[in-house]
C-alpha positions in Angstrom: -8.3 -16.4 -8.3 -10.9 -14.1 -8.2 -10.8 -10.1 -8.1 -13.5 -7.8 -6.7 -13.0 -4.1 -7.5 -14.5 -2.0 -4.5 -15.0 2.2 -5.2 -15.2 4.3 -1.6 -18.1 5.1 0.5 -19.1 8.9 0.1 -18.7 8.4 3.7 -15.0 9.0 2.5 -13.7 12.5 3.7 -10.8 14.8 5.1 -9.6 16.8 8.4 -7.3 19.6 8.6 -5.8 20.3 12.4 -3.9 23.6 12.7 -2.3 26.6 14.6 -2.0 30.0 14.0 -0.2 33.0 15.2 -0.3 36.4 14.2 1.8 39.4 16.1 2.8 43.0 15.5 6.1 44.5 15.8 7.6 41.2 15.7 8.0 37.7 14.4 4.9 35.2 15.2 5.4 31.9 16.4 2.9 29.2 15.6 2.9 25.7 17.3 3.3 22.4 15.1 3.3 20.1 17.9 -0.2 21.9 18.5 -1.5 21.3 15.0 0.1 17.9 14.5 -1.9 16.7 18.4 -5.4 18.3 17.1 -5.7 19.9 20.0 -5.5 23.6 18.3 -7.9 23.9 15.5 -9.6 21.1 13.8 -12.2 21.0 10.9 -13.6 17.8 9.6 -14.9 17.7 5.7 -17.1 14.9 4.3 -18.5 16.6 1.2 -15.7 17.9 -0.7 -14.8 16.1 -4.2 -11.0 16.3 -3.5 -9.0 15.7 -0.4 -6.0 16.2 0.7 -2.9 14.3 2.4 0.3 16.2 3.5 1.2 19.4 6.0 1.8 23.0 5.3 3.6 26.1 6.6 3.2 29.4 6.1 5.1 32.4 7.4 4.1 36.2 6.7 4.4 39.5 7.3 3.0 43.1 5.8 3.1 46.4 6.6 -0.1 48.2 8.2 -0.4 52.4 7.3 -3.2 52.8 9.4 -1.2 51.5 11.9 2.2 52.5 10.5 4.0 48.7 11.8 4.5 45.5 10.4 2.2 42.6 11.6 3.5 39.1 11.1 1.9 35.6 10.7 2.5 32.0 11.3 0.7 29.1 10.3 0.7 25.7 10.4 -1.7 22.9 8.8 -1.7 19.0 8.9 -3.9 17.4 6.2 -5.6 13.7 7.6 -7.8 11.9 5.1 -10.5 8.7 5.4 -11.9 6.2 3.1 -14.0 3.3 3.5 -14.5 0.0 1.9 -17.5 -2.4 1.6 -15.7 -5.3 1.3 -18.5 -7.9 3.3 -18.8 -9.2 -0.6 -15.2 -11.3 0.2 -17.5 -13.9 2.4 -15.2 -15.1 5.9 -14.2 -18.5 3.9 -12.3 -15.9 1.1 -8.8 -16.4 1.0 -7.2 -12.9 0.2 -3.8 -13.1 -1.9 -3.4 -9.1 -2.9 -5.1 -6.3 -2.2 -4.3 -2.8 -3.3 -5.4 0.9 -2.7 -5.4 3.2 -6.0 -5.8 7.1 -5.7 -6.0 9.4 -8.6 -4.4 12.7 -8.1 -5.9 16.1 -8.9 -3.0 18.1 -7.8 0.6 18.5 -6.3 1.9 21.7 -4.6 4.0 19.9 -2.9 8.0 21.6 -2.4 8.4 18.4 -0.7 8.3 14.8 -1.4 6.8 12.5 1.3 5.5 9.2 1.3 1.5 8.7 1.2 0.6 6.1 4.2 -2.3 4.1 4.2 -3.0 3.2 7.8 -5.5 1.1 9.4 -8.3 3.1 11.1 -11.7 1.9 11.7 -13.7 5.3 12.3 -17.1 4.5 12.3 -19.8 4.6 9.6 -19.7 8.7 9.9 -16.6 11.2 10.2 -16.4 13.3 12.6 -13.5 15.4 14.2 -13.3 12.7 17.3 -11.9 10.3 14.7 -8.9 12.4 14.2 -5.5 10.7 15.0 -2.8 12.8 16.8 0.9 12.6 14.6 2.3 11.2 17.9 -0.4 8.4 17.6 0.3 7.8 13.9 2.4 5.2 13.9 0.8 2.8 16.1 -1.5 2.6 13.6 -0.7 -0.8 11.2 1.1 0.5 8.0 -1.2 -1.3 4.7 0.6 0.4 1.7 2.4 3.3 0.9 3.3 5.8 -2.5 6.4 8.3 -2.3 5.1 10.9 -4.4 9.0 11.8 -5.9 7.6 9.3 -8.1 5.6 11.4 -9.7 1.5 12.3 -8.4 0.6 14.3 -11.8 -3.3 15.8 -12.0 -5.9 13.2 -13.3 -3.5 10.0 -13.0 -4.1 6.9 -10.6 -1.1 6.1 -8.5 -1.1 2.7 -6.1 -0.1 2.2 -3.3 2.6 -0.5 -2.3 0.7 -3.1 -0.5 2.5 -3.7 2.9 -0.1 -5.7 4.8 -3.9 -4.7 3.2 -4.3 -8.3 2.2 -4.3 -9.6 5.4 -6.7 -6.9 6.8 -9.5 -6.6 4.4 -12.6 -6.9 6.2 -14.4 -9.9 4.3 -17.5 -10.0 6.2 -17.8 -5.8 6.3 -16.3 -3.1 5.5 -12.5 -2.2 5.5 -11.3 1.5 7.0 -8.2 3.1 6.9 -6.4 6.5 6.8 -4.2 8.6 4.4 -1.6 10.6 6.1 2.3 11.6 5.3 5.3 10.1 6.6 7.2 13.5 7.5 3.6 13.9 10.0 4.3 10.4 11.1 8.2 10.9 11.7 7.2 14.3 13.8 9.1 16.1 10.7 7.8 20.0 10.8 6.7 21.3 7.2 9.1 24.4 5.7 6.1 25.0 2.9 4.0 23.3 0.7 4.0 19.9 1.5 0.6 18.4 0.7 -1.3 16.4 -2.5 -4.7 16.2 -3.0 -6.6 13.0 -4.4 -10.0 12.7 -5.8 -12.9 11.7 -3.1 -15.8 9.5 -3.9 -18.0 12.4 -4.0 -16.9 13.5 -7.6 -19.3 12.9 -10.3 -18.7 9.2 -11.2 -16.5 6.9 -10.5 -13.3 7.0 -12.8 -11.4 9.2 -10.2 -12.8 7.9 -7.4 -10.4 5.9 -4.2 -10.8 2.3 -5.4 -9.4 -0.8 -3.5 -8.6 -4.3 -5.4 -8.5 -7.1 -3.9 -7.3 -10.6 -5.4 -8.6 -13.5 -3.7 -9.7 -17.1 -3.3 -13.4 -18.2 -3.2 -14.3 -20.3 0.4 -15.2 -23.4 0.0 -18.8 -24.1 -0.1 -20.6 -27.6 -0.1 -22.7 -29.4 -1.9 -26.2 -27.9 -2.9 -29.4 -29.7 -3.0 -31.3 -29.1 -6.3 -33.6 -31.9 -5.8 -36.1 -32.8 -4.5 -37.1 -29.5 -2.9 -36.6 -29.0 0.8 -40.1 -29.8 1.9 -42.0 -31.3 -0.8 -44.3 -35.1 -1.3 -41.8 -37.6 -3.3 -42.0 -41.3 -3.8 -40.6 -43.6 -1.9 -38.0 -44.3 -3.9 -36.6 -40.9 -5.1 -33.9 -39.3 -7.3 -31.7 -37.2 -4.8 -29.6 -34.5 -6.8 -27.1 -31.8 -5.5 -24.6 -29.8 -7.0 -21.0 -30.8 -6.1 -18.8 -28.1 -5.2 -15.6 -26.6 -6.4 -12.5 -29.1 -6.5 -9.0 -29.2 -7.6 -9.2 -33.0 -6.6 -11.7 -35.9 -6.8 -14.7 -35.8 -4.8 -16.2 -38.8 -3.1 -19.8 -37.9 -1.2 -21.7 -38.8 2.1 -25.3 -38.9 2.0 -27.5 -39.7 5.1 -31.2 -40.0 4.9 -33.3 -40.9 8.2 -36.5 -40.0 9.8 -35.3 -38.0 12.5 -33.3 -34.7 12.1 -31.2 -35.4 14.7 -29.6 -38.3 11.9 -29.8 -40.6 14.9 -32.9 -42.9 14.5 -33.1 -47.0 13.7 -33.9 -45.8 10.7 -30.6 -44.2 9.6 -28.9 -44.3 6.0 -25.8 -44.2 5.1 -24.6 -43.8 1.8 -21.2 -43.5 0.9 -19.9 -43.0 -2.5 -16.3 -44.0 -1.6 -17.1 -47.5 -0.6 -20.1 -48.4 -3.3 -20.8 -46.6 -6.4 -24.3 -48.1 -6.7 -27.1 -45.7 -7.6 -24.5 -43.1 -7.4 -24.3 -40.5 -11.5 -22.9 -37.6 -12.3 -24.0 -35.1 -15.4 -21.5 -34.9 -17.8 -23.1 -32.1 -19.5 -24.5 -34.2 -21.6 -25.5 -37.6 -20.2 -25.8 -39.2 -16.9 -22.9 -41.5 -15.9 -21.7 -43.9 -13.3 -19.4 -42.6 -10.6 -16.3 -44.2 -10.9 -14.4 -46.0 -7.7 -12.0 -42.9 -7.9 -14.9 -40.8 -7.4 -15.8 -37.0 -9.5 -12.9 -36.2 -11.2 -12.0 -32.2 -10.9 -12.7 -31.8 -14.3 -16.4 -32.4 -13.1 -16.3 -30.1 -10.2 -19.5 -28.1 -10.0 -22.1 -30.4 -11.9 -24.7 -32.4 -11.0 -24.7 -35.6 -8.7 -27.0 -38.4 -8.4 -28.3 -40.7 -5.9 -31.2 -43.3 -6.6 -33.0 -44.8 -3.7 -33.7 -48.1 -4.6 -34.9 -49.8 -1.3 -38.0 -47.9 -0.8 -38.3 -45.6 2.0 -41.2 -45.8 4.8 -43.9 -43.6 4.4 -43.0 -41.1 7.0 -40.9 -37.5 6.8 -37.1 -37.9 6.0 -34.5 -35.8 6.3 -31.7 -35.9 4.0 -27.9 -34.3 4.0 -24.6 -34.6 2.4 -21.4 -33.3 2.3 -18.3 -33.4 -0.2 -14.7 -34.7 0.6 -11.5 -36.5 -0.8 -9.9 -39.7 0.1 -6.6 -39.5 2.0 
């Protein structure tokens, strides 16, 4: 298995969607349905080094003398943040075993404990307030991990998140998106207070603190690899063909064509197969050159060097060679 460590884009960034109410002479009321939608006030932040996952409520009042009453406030906020992955490194033939979302806190006022969901949200290569998702919308959105902060989320520590299904959508051929959002938004639960963390963004100064996704995974298979001769390129008529074999937990026989046409079709086809004659057929042993035995390269072998000789000259004319790797049944 193989692991590649990916940090997040500075693309990464937050939103904050809220409502407010202010009255005098009597109690305010704000709208959480408003501020959980979006469709109140909403900001969108890109720049910050810290943002923030959660909700909050507020609820004021002070006395005016100029006035001589009491004015009275009520406010609520719902915290939305983005990260994004280049994971295009993973090639489509990876297969991916684990992957797994790590934040590092830099603070918790939260007076209540809430679970940190990582949902899957592909919002573009830029955030903007359009890619806000509404609380009513949240959970349509498929759940990849998850971290309930009464486990602790303590300033300048890394925290992971469970991993529910990221493995099986890590974008190997691009980049992976998701959001950060709290279960109590999610489960349409109104905040009483404080009830948000913040995490470090990929726009603080290095990367130590920064969002950073691991993934665990198995390389695709690849074939074999010509090494010589080159692709176009004089030879003799009786050449050394050589390719790399590729990676193997089992013994490999190979399949070798050579004709004049490209198309493999021509009177003058090849066939070469290592499974049924070991003739002019070697492998490097790292040290020496060695017959192919009848139960062809053993795994042991996987990845060096193979062999084959033409001894029945070819025509003077252009040739096209391939090959390709299997194992007996």
């Amino acid at each position: 298995m193989s692991t590649l460590v990916v940090y997040a884009d500075t693309s990464d960034g937050a939103m904050v969607a809220g409502d407010y109410a202010a009255n005098a002479g009597g109690p305010a009321s704000a709208d959480y349905s408003a501020a959980r939608s979006g469709t109140s006030s909403l900001a969108a932040y890109t720049t910050d080094t810290g943002i923030s996952v959660g909700q909050v409520h507020t609820d004021a009042s002070w006395w005016d003398d100029d006035l001589g009453e009491t004015f009275y406030s009520e406010q609520f906020w719902v915290y939305e943040s983005f990260l994004s992955f280049d994971t295009s490194a993973l090639t489509s033939g990876a297969t991916v075993s684990a992957a797994v979302l790590r934040v590092t806190s830099s603070g918790d006022v939260s007076t209540t404990d809430f679970d940190i969901q990582a949902r899957l949200r592909d919002w573009g290569t830029s955030l903007t307030t359009a890619d806000w998702v509404a609380g009513a919308d949240l959970s349509g959105l498929t759940l990849l991990g998850s971290y309930a902060t009464s486990s602790g989320f303590t300033a300048n520590t890394g925290y992971d998140l469970s991993d529910t299904a990221m493995a099986a959508n890590v974008n190997k051929t691009g980049t992976t998106r998701m959001l950060l959002c709290s279960s109590r938004t999610v489960g349409n639960t109104a905040p009483t207070g404080d009830e948000f963390v913040s995490t470090y963004s990929s726009d603080y100064t290095g990367t130590t603190r920064d969002p950073v996704l691991t993934v665990t995974y198995a390389a695709g298979a690849t074939g074999p690899a010509w090494t010589t001769p080159a692709d176009t390129v004089s030879m003799t008529t009786t050449p050394e063909l050589k390719f790399t074999s590729p990676a193997s937990a089992v013994a490999q026989h190979f399949y070798l064509q050579l004709d004049t046409a490209n198309t493999f079709d021509s009177g003058n086809l090849r066939t070469l197969d290592s499974s049924t004659s070991q003739t002019s057929w070697d492998y490097w042993t790292g040290a020496a050159w060695a017959a192919l035995p009848s139960t062809g390269l053993a795994s042991g072998y996987a990845g060096n060097e193979i062999r084959y000789t033409v001894t029945s000259a070819l025509s003077s004319a252009t040739w096209y060679r391939r090959v390709r790797a299997g194992t007996l049944a």
